[in-house]
C-alpha positions in Angstrom: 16.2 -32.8 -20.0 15.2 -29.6 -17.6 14.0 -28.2 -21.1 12.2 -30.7 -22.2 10.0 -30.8 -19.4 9.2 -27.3 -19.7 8.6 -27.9 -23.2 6.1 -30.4 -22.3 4.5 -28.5 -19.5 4.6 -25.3 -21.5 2.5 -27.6 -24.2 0.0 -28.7 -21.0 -1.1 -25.1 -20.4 -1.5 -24.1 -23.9 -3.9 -26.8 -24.4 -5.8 -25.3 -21.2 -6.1 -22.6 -22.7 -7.5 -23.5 -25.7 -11.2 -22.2 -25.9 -12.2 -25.1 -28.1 -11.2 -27.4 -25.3 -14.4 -29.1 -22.8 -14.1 -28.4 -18.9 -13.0 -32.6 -18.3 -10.3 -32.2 -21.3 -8.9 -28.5 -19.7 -9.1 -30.4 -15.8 -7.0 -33.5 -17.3 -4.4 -30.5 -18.6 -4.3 -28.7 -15.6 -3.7 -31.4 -13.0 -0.8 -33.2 -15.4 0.3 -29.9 -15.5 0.5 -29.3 -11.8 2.3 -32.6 -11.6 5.0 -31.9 -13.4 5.4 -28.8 -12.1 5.5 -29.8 -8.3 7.9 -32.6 -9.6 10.7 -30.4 -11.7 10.4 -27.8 -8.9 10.9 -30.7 -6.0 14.0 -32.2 -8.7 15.4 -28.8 -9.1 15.4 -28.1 -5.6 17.4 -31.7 -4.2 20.1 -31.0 -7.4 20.4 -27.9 -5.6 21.0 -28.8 -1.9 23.4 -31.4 -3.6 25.2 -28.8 -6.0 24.5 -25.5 -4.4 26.3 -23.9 -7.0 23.8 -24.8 -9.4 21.3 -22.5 -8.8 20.8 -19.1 -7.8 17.8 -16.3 -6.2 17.6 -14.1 -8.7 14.6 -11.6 -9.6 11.8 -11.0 -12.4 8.7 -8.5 -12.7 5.4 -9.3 -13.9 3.1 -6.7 -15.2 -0.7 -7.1 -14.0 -3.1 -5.8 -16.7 -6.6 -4.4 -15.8 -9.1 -4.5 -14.8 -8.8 -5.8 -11.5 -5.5 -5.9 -11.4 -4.7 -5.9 -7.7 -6.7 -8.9 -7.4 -5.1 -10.9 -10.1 -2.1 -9.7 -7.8 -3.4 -11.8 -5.0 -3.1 -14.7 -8.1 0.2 -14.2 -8.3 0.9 -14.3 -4.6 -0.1 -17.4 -4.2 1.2 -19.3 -7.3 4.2 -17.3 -5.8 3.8 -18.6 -2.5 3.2 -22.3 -3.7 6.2 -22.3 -5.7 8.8 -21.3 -3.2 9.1 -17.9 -4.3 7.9 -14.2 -2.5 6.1 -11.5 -4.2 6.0 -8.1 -3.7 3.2 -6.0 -5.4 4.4 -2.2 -6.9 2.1 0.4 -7.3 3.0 3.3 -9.6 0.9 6.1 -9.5 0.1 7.5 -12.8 -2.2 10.8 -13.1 -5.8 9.2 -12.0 -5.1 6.0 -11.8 -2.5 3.7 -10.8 -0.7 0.7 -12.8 0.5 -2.3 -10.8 3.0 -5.2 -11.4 4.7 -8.0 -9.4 8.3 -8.6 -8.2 9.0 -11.9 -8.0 11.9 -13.3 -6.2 13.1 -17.0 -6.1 15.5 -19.7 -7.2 16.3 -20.0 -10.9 13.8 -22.8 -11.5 10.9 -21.3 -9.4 10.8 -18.4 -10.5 10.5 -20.1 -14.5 7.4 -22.2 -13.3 5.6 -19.4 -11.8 5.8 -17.3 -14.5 5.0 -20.0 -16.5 2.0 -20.9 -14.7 0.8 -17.1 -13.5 0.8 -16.2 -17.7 -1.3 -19.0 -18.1 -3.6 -18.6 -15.5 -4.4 -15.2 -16.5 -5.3 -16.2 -19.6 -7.4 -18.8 -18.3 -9.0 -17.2 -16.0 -9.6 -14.0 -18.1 -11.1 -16.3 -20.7 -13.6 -18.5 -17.8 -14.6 -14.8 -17.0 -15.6 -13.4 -19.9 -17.4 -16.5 -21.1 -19.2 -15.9 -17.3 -22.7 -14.2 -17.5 -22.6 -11.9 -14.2 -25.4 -13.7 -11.8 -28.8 -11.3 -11.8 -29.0 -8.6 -8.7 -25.3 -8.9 -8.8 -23.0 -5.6 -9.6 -21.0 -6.7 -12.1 -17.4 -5.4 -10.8 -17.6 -6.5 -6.9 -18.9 -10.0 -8.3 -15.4 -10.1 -10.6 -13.5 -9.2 -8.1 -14.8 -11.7 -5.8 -14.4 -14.2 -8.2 -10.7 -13.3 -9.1 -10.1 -14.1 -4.9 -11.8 -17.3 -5.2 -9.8 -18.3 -7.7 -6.5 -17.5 -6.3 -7.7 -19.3 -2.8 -8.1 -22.6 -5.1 -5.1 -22.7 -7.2 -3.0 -21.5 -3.8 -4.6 -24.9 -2.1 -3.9 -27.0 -5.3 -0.4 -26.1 -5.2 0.0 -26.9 -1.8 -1.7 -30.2 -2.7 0.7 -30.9 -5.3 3.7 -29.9 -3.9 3.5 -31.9 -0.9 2.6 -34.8 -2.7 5.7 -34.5 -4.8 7.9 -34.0 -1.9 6.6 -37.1 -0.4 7.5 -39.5 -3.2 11.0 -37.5 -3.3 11.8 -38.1 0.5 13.5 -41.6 0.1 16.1 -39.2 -2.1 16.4 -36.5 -0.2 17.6 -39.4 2.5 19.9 -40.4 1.1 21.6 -36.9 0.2 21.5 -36.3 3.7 19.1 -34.0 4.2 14.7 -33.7 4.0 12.3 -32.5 1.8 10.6 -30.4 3.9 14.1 -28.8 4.9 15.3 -28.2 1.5 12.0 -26.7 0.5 11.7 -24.5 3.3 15.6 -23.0 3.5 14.8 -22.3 -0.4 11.8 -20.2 0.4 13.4 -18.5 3.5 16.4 -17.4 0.5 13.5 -16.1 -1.7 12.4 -14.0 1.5 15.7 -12.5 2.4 15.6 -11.6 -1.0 12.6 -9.9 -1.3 13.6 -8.4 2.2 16.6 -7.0 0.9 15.5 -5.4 -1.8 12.5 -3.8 -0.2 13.5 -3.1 3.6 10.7 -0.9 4.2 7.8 -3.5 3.3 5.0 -4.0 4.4 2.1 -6.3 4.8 -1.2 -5.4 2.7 -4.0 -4.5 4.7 -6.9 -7.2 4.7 -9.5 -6.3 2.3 -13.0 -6.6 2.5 -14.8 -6.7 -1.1 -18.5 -7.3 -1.3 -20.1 -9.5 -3.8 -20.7 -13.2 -4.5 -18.1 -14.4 -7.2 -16.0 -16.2 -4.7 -17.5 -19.6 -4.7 -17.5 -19.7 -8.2 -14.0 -18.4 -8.8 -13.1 -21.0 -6.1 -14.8 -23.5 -8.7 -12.9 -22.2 -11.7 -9.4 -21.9 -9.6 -10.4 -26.1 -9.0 -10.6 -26.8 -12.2 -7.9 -24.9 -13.4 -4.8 -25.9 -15.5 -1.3 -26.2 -13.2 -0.1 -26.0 -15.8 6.8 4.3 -19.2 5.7 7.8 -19.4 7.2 11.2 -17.4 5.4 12.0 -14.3 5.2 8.5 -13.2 5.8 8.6 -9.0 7.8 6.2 -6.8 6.5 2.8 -6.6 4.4 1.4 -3.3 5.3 -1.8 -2.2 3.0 -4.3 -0.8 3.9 -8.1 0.3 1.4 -10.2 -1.1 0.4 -13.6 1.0 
């Protein structure tokens, strides 16, 4: 069954995606998207705090392509974030330039989901981007970055949205296991912290960064509309906690 839902929210992305597909038809994907997503992840979590056997924190990395790839980081922190699970960002200095991934640490089924929905994202919002003309008078890298932050701020409040929601209309079943949603859910993203904590015992929190430009409103529009659904030389990483 846990497959088949993925299957079918795997299929609810996809058709996101799709550039052929109108703004109403990729909206109507993304929210059933985010639906099922916020209700597998609430499932996965009571089956847990029933049968804590049955999962376990594990790990998984997450390249972040450029350009702006620390800001498509901050994407990742919060579909991270909404999902139960902690990122850390890695930098990895290479000659000139740098490259940059994400460590993702989380339960079995969290981690699944926001990989899932991080991929798709990217694409989507590469895609909204590129189809994007940069507004006139503005430079054309500040206003993508910009716009990259507004869309992580609005997919971060959708999840939020959705996951709640779903952890309402679980509650009455968390009851009667004894226990809450809102405890459950929280004890599994303190374990996805400890995790991260473990691994990296000398993190720290990223600095606050202050980009100009005016692509934030409307990447805070696209992330609304969004589907919810190496070489020698290379020097040690830099960790960063994102969110």
């Amino acid at each position: 069954m846990t497959e088949d839902k993925l299957a079918r929210i795997r299929k609810l992305l996809a058709q996101a995606e799709d550039p052929a597909a109108t703004t109403a038809e990729s909206e109507a994907f993304n929210a059933k998207a985010a639906e099922l997503m916020a209700r597998h992840g609430v499932d996965a979590a009571l089956l847990a705090a029933v049968d804590p056997g049955r999962e376990v924190v594990g790990d998984l990395t997450v390249e972040l392509l450029a350009p702006y790839a620390v800001e498509k980081g901050s994407l990742g922190a919060a579909v991270a974030r909404g999902l139960r699970c902690s990122a850390v960002l890695r930098t990895t200095r290479r000659g000139s330039g740098s490259d940059y991934s994400l460590h993702l640490f989380g339960a079995t089924t969290d981690l699944v989901l926001s990989e899932m929905l991080l991929t798709s994202l990217m694409v989507q919002g590469t895609g909204e981007l590129t189809r994007r003309g940069v507004p006139r008078g503005e430079h054309p890298a500040a206003y993508r970055r910009t716009w990259w932050l507004g869309f992580a701020a609005a997919i971060g409040q959708r999840l939020q949205e959705a996951e709640a929601t779903a952890a309402h209309e679980s509650e009455t079943r968390f009851a009667a296991a004894g226990t809450s949603a809102a405890l459950v859910l929280a004890d599994r993203a303190a374990l996805a912290d400890r995790a991260a904590a473990e691994a990296y015992p000398s993190l720290r929190t990223a600095a606050a960064r202050y980009l100009s430009g005016g692509g934030g409103a409307d990447g805070l529009a696209a992330g609304q509309r969004a589907d919810l659904g190496r070489t020698p030389g290379v020097t040690r990483p830099a960790r960063r906690r994102l969110g």
